[in-house]
ZAFI-854414 format. One line per 8 residues: number of its first residue (from 1); their letters; for each residue x, y, z of C-alpha. Coordinates in Angstrom, 3 decimals. Layout:
BEGIN
NUM = a = X/Y/Z | ...
END
This chain:
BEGIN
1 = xxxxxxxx = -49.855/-11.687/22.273 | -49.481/-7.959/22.789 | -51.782/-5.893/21.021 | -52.232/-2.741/20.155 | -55.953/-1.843/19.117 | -56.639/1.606/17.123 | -59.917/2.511/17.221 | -62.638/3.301/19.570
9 = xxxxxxxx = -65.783/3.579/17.664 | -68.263/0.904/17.026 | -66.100/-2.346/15.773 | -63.038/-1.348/18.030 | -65.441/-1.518/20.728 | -66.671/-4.888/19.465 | -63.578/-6.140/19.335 | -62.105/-4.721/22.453
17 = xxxxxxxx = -64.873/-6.109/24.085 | -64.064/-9.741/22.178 | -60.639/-9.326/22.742 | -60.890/-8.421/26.387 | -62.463/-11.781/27.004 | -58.702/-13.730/26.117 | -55.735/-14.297/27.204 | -54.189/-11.912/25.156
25 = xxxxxxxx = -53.092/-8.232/26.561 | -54.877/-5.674/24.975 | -53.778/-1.759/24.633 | -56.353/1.115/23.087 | -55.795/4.273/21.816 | -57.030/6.868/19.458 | -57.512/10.421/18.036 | -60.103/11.065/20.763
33 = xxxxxxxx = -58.153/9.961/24.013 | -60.790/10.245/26.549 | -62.816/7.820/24.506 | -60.541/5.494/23.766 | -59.254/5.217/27.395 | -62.858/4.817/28.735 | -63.468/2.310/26.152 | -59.822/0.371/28.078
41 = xxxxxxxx = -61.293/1.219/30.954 | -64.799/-0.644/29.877 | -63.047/-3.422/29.215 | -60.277/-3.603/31.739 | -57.373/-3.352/28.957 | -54.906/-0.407/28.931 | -54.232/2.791/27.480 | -51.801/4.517/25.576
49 = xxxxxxxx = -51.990/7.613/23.771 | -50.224/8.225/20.334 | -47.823/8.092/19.351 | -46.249/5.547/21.567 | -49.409/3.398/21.321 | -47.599/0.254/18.975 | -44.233/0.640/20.971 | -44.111/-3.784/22.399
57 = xxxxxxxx = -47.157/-4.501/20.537 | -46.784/-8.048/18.239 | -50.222/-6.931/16.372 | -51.914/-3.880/16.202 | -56.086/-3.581/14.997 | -56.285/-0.633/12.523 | -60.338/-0.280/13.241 | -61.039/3.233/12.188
65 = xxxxxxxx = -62.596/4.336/9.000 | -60.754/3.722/5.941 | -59.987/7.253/5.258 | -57.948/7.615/8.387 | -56.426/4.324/8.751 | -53.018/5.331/7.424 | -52.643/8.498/9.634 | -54.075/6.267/12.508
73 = xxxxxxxx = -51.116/4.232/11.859 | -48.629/6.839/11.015 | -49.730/8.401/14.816 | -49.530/5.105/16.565 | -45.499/5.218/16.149 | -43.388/2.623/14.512 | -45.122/-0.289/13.023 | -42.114/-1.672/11.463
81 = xxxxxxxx = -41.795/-5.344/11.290 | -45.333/-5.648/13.028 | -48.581/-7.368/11.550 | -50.938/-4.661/11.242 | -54.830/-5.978/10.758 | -56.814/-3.962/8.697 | -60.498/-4.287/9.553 | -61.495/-1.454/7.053
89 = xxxxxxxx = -63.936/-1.367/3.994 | -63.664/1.518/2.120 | -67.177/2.607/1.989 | -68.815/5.637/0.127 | -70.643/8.199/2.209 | -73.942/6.294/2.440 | -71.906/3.182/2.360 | -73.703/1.404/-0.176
97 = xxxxxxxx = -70.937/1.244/-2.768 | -66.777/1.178/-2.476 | -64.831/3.747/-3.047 | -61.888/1.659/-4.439 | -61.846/-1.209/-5.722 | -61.189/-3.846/-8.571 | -57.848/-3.098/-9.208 | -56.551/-2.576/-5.777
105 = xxxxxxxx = -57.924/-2.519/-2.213 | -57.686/-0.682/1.494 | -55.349/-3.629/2.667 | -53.091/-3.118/-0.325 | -53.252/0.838/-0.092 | -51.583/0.296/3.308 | -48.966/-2.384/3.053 | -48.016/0.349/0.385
113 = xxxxxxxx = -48.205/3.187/2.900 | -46.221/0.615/5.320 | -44.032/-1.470/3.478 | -41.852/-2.894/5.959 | -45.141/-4.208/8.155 | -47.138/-7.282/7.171 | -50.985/-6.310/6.667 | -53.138/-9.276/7.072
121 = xxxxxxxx = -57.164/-8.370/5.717 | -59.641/-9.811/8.817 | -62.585/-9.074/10.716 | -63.921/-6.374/7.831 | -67.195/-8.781/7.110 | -68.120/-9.223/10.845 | -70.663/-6.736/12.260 | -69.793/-4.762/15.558
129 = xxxxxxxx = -72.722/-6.570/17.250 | -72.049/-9.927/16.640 | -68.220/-9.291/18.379 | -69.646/-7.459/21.497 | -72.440/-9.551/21.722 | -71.020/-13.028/21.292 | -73.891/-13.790/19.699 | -73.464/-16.177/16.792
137 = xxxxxxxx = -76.341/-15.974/13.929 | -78.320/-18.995/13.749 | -76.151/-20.836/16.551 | -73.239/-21.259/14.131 | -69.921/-20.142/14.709 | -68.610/-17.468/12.531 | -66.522/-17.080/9.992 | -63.903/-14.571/9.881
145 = xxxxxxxx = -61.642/-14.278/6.708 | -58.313/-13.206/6.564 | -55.969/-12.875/3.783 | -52.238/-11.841/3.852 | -48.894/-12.780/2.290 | -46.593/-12.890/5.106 | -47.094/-16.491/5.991 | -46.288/-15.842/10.410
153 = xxxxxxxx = -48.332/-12.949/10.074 | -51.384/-14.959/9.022 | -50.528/-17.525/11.530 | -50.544/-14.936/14.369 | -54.059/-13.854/13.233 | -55.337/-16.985/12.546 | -54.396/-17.698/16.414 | -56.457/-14.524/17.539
161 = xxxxxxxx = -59.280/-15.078/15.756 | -59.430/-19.073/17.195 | -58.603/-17.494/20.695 | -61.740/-15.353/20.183 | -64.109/-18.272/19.769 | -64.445/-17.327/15.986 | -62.989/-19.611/12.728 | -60.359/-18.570/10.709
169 = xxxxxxxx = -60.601/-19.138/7.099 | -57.556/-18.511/5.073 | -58.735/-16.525/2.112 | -55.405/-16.878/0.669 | -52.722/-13.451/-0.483 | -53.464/-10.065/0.470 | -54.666/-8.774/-3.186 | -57.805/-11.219/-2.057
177 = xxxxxxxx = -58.513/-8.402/0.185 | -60.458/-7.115/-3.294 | -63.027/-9.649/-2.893 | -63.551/-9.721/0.487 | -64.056/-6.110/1.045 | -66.798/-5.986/-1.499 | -68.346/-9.032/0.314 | -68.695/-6.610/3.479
185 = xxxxxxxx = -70.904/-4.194/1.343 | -73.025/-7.226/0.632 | -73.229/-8.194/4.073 | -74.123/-4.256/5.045 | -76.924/-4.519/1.793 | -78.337/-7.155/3.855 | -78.110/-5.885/7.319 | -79.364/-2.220/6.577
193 = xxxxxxxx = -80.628/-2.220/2.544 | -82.804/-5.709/3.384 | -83.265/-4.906/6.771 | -82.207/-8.353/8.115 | -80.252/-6.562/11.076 | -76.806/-6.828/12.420 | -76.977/-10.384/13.850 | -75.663/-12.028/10.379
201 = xxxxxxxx = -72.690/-13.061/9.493 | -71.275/-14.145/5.861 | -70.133/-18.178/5.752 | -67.842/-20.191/3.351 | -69.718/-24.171/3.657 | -69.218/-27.192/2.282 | -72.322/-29.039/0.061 | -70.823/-32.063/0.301
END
Protein backbone atom coordinates (compact mmCIF):
# COMPACT_ATOMS: atom_id res chain seq x y z
CA UNK A 1 0.00 0.00 0.00
CA UNK A 2 0.79 3.68 -0.33
CA UNK A 3 0.76 5.57 2.69
CA UNK A 4 0.71 8.70 3.74
CA UNK A 5 1.85 9.18 7.51
CA UNK A 6 1.00 12.67 9.37
CA UNK A 7 2.88 13.11 12.17
CA UNK A 8 6.37 13.32 13.32
CA UNK A 9 6.39 13.34 17.01
CA UNK A 10 6.72 10.42 19.27
CA UNK A 11 4.08 7.62 17.85
CA UNK A 12 4.59 8.81 14.14
CA UNK A 13 8.08 8.08 14.77
CA UNK A 14 7.14 4.70 16.24
CA UNK A 15 5.28 3.89 13.59
CA UNK A 16 7.38 5.21 10.81
CA UNK A 17 9.97 3.33 12.22
CA UNK A 18 7.41 0.02 12.28
CA UNK A 19 6.21 0.84 9.10
CA UNK A 20 9.57 1.38 7.48
CA UNK A 21 10.40 -2.21 8.26
CA UNK A 22 7.46 -3.55 5.39
CA UNK A 23 6.79 -3.80 2.26
CA UNK A 24 4.62 -1.06 2.17
CA UNK A 25 5.79 2.59 0.76
CA UNK A 26 5.72 5.02 3.28
CA UNK A 27 5.44 9.06 2.80
CA UNK A 28 5.85 11.69 5.99
CA UNK A 29 4.95 15.00 6.39
CA UNK A 30 3.95 17.60 8.85
CA UNK A 31 3.51 21.17 10.24
CA UNK A 32 7.23 21.21 11.08
CA UNK A 33 8.84 20.10 7.65
CA UNK A 34 12.37 19.80 8.59
CA UNK A 35 11.31 17.31 11.21
CA UNK A 36 9.19 15.39 9.50
CA UNK A 37 11.58 14.97 6.50
CA UNK A 38 14.49 13.97 8.84
CA UNK A 39 12.24 11.64 10.53
CA UNK A 40 11.74 10.05 6.29
CA UNK A 41 15.06 10.43 6.11
CA UNK A 42 15.65 8.22 9.52
CA UNK A 43 13.79 5.77 8.19
CA UNK A 44 14.51 5.74 4.50
CA UNK A 45 10.71 6.62 3.50
CA UNK A 46 9.86 9.86 1.61
CA UNK A 47 8.75 13.24 2.01
CA UNK A 48 6.15 15.44 1.05
CA UNK A 49 5.17 18.63 2.37
CA UNK A 50 1.44 19.78 2.69
CA UNK A 51 -0.63 20.05 1.15
CA UNK A 52 0.08 17.56 -1.52
CA UNK A 53 1.16 15.03 1.15
CA UNK A 54 -2.21 12.38 0.62
CA UNK A 55 -2.16 13.04 -3.26
CA UNK A 56 -1.66 8.56 -4.41
CA UNK A 57 -1.80 7.61 -0.90
CA UNK A 58 -4.45 4.36 -0.26
CA UNK A 59 -4.13 5.17 3.71
CA UNK A 60 -2.97 7.97 5.45
CA UNK A 61 -1.84 7.81 9.65
CA UNK A 62 -3.41 10.91 11.31
CA UNK A 63 -0.69 10.66 14.41
CA UNK A 64 -0.72 14.12 15.79
CA UNK A 65 -2.47 15.29 18.85
CA UNK A 66 -6.10 15.20 18.84
CA UNK A 67 -6.55 18.85 18.78
CA UNK A 68 -4.88 19.20 15.44
CA UNK A 69 -5.82 16.12 13.73
CA UNK A 70 -8.53 17.69 11.59
CA UNK A 71 -6.38 20.67 10.34
CA UNK A 72 -3.54 18.02 9.91
CA UNK A 73 -5.89 16.47 7.59
CA UNK A 74 -7.49 19.45 6.09
CA UNK A 75 -3.47 20.51 5.16
CA UNK A 76 -2.57 17.13 3.85
CA UNK A 77 -4.95 17.81 0.64
CA UNK A 78 -7.79 15.68 -0.48
CA UNK A 79 -8.60 12.71 1.57
CA UNK A 80 -11.65 11.89 -0.28
CA UNK A 81 -12.49 8.32 -0.71
CA UNK A 82 -9.27 7.39 1.38
CA UNK A 83 -9.12 5.39 4.79
CA UNK A 84 -7.80 7.77 7.15
CA UNK A 85 -6.42 5.99 10.62
CA UNK A 86 -6.87 7.90 13.52
CA UNK A 87 -4.33 7.01 16.19
CA UNK A 88 -5.53 9.89 18.53
CA UNK A 89 -6.88 9.92 22.21
CA UNK A 90 -8.19 12.97 23.15
CA UNK A 91 -6.36 13.59 26.28
CA UNK A 92 -6.67 16.52 28.85
CA UNK A 93 -3.60 18.62 29.50
CA UNK A 94 -2.00 16.28 32.06
CA UNK A 95 -3.56 13.49 30.15
CA UNK A 96 -5.06 11.72 32.88
CA UNK A 97 -8.69 12.16 31.86
CA UNK A 98 -10.56 12.63 28.17
CA UNK A 99 -11.66 15.48 26.98
CA UNK A 100 -14.64 13.93 25.06
CA UNK A 101 -16.17 11.22 25.49
CA UNK A 102 -19.30 8.96 26.24
CA UNK A 103 -21.43 10.21 23.77
CA UNK A 104 -19.10 10.59 20.92
CA UNK A 105 -15.37 10.15 20.24
CA UNK A 106 -12.07 11.66 18.23
CA UNK A 107 -12.69 8.96 15.43
CA UNK A 108 -16.30 10.04 15.10
CA UNK A 109 -15.45 13.90 15.39
CA UNK A 110 -13.48 13.28 12.16
CA UNK A 111 -15.42 11.01 9.88
CA UNK A 112 -17.77 14.08 10.65
CA UNK A 113 -15.12 16.63 9.70
CA UNK A 114 -14.45 14.14 6.57
CA UNK A 115 -17.43 12.54 5.53
CA UNK A 116 -16.63 11.21 2.28
CA UNK A 117 -13.29 9.27 3.85
CA UNK A 118 -13.56 6.06 5.85
CA UNK A 119 -11.90 6.55 9.45
CA UNK A 120 -10.89 3.29 10.87
CA UNK A 121 -9.87 3.77 15.06
CA UNK A 122 -6.19 1.74 15.46
CA UNK A 123 -2.98 1.90 17.03
CA UNK A 124 -4.36 4.64 19.85
CA UNK A 125 -3.66 1.89 22.85
CA UNK A 126 -0.08 1.00 21.66
CA UNK A 127 2.77 2.98 23.26
CA UNK A 128 5.42 4.76 20.94
CA UNK A 129 8.08 2.43 22.43
CA UNK A 130 6.73 -0.74 21.94
CA UNK A 131 6.36 0.25 17.82
CA UNK A 132 10.00 1.58 17.54
CA UNK A 133 11.30 -0.87 19.66
CA UNK A 134 9.71 -4.08 18.43
CA UNK A 135 9.70 -5.07 21.65
CA UNK A 136 6.67 -7.11 22.64
CA UNK A 137 5.73 -7.04 26.59
CA UNK A 138 6.14 -10.28 28.16
CA UNK A 139 7.15 -12.05 24.73
CA UNK A 140 3.55 -11.86 23.48
CA UNK A 141 2.52 -10.36 20.43
CA UNK A 142 0.40 -7.36 20.64
CA UNK A 143 -2.76 -6.47 20.21
CA UNK A 144 -3.82 -3.63 18.21
CA UNK A 145 -7.62 -2.75 17.95
CA UNK A 146 -9.27 -1.24 15.27
CA UNK A 147 -12.77 -0.35 14.74
CA UNK A 148 -14.46 1.17 11.60
CA UNK A 149 -17.62 0.83 9.50
CA UNK A 150 -16.41 0.78 6.07
CA UNK A 151 -15.93 -2.92 5.79
CA UNK A 152 -12.49 -2.56 2.85
CA UNK A 153 -11.32 0.05 4.96
CA UNK A 154 -10.95 -2.25 7.97
CA UNK A 155 -9.63 -4.90 5.76
CA UNK A 156 -6.84 -2.59 4.48
CA UNK A 157 -5.86 -1.90 8.13
CA UNK A 158 -6.25 -5.10 9.36
CA UNK A 159 -3.55 -6.02 6.50
CA UNK A 160 -1.08 -3.26 7.89
CA UNK A 161 -1.25 -4.03 11.18
CA UNK A 162 -0.53 -8.12 10.28
CA UNK A 163 2.25 -6.76 7.87
CA UNK A 164 3.72 -5.03 10.95
CA UNK A 165 4.15 -8.19 12.98
CA UNK A 166 1.24 -6.96 15.30
CA UNK A 167 -2.60 -8.73 15.60
CA UNK A 168 -5.49 -7.17 14.48
CA UNK A 169 -8.52 -7.44 16.53
CA UNK A 170 -11.70 -6.24 15.03
CA UNK A 171 -13.32 -4.17 17.72
CA UNK A 172 -16.29 -3.94 15.61
CA UNK A 173 -18.13 -0.10 14.16
CA UNK A 174 -16.45 3.06 14.53
CA UNK A 175 -18.76 4.50 17.54
CA UNK A 176 -16.56 1.56 19.46
CA UNK A 177 -13.89 4.05 19.09
CA UNK A 178 -15.67 5.37 22.64
CA UNK A 179 -14.39 2.48 24.45
CA UNK A 180 -11.27 2.04 23.13
CA UNK A 181 -10.01 5.49 23.52
CA UNK A 182 -10.76 5.47 27.18
CA UNK A 183 -8.88 2.09 27.35
CA UNK A 184 -5.66 4.16 26.16
CA UNK A 185 -6.01 6.43 29.32
CA UNK A 186 -5.97 3.22 31.29
CA UNK A 187 -3.09 1.93 29.61
CA UNK A 188 -1.24 5.61 30.13
CA UNK A 189 -2.62 5.26 34.19
CA UNK A 190 -0.53 2.29 34.14
CA UNK A 191 2.48 3.26 32.23
CA UNK A 192 3.02 6.78 33.94
CA UNK A 193 0.24 6.97 37.11
CA UNK A 194 1.54 3.16 38.29
CA UNK A 195 4.77 3.59 36.97
CA UNK A 196 4.88 0.21 35.13
CA UNK A 197 6.66 1.97 32.05
CA UNK A 198 6.01 2.05 28.40
CA UNK A 199 6.80 -1.61 27.56
CA UNK A 200 2.94 -2.74 28.13
CA UNK A 201 0.53 -3.28 25.99
CA UNK A 202 -3.43 -3.84 26.60
CA UNK A 203 -4.69 -7.66 25.41
CA UNK A 204 -8.18 -9.12 24.57
CA UNK A 205 -7.55 -13.33 25.73
CA UNK A 206 -9.41 -16.12 25.82
CA UNK A 207 -9.99 -18.16 29.49
CA UNK A 208 -10.99 -20.97 27.88
Amino acid sequence: MNITLIGSGHMGSGLAKRISRTAHALVITGRNDAKAKALADSVGAAFKATPAASEGADLVIVATPYADAVSALGSAGNVKGKVIVDITNPLSADYMSLSIGYTTSAAEQIQRAFPEAKVVKAFNTVFAQVLSEGAEPGGTRVQVFYAGDDAGAKEAVKVLIQSMGLVPVDAGALINARYLEPLAGLNIYFGYGAGRGTAIAPAWIGIA
